[in-house]
N, C-alpha and C positions, 0 to 999 in steps of 0.2 A: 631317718630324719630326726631332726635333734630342734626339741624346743626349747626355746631361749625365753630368758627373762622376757626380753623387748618383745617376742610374740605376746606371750603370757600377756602383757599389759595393752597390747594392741586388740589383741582379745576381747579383753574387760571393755574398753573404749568401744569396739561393737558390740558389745552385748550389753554395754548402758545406752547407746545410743538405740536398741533394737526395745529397750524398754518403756512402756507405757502404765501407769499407775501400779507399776511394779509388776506389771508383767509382761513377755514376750509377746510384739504383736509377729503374728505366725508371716504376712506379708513380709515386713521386715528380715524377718531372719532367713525366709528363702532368698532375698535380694542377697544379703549377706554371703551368704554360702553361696548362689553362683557368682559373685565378684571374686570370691577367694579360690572359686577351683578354674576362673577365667586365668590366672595367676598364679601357679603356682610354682613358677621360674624367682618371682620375688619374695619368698620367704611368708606367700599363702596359702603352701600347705601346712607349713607346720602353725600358724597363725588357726586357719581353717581347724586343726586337731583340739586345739587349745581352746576355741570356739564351743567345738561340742562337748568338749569336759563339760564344758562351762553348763550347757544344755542340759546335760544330763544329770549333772549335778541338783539343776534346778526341778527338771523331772521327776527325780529320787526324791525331791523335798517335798513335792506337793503331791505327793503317794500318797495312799494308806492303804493297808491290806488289816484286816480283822478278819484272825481265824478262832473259831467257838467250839464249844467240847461236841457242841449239837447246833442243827439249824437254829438260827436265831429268825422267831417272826417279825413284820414289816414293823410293826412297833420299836422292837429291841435294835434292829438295823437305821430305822431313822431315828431315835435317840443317838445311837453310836456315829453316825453322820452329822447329827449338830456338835455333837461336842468335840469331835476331831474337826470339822469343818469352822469352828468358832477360837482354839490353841492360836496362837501368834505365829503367823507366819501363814495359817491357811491351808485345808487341805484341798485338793480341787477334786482329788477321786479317790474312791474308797472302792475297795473289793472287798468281798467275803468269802470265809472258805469254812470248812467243816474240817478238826483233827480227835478224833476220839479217843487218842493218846495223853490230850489236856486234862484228860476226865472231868474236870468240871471248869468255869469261868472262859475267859478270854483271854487273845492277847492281841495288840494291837503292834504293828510297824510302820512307823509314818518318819520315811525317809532313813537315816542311820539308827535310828533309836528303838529303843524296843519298850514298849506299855506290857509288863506279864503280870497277871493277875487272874492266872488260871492254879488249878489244883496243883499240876506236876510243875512248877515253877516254884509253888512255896513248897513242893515235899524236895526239890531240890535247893536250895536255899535253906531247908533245915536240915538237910544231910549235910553240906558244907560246911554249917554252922557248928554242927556237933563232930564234924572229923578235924577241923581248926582247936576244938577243946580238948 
């Protein structure tokens, strides 16, 4: 199946129509997706694929995962929560994980992006630094 521009934009057109103060009302986008798989003799499959890009994309964005060299306590966790939850655009959920590997600080991923600001990030960034000279 082969998505076309014209999906592509027919897409966008239900996924702004499915939006509410900027965000997806969950009602909405199920009506959505059963219209498009009641359909999909008219060019609502590939419509319906281009749809969930769309989702997902939006999903990815309002991620965050924060993983820490060690347990971070409920303090350090809800600091790390207002301030990813306060950035533009919003985060809606935040996970945390433990990598012992960081050695020390954090880093943060909220959607494509990456916050590093852990130990092994800047001992890499200065190996870089000095194999570039």
């Amino acid at each position: 199946m082969r998505v076309r521009d014209s999906h592509r934009r027919n897409a966008r057109r239900l996924w702004l129509a499915c939006l509410q103060d900027g965000r997806p009302r969950p009602e909405a986008v199920r009506a959505v997706v059963a219209a498009l798989q009641a359909h999909p003799q008219r060019g609502g499959a590939a419509i319906l694929s281009a749809f969930v890009e769309r989702l997902r994309r939006y999903d990815r964005q309002h991620q965050a995962r924060v993983v820490s060299a060690v347990p971070m306590d409920d303090a350090a966790r809800a600091a790390a929560v207002r301030l990813l939850k306060g950035r533009a655009g919003g985060v809606d959920e935040v996970d945390f994980a433990v990598d012992a590997a960081l050695i020390g600080g954090l880093r943060a991923y909220v959607g494509y992006t990456l916050i590093d600001g852990s130990v092994q990030g800047r001992l890499q960034r200065l190996r870089q630094a000095l194999q570039e000279d």
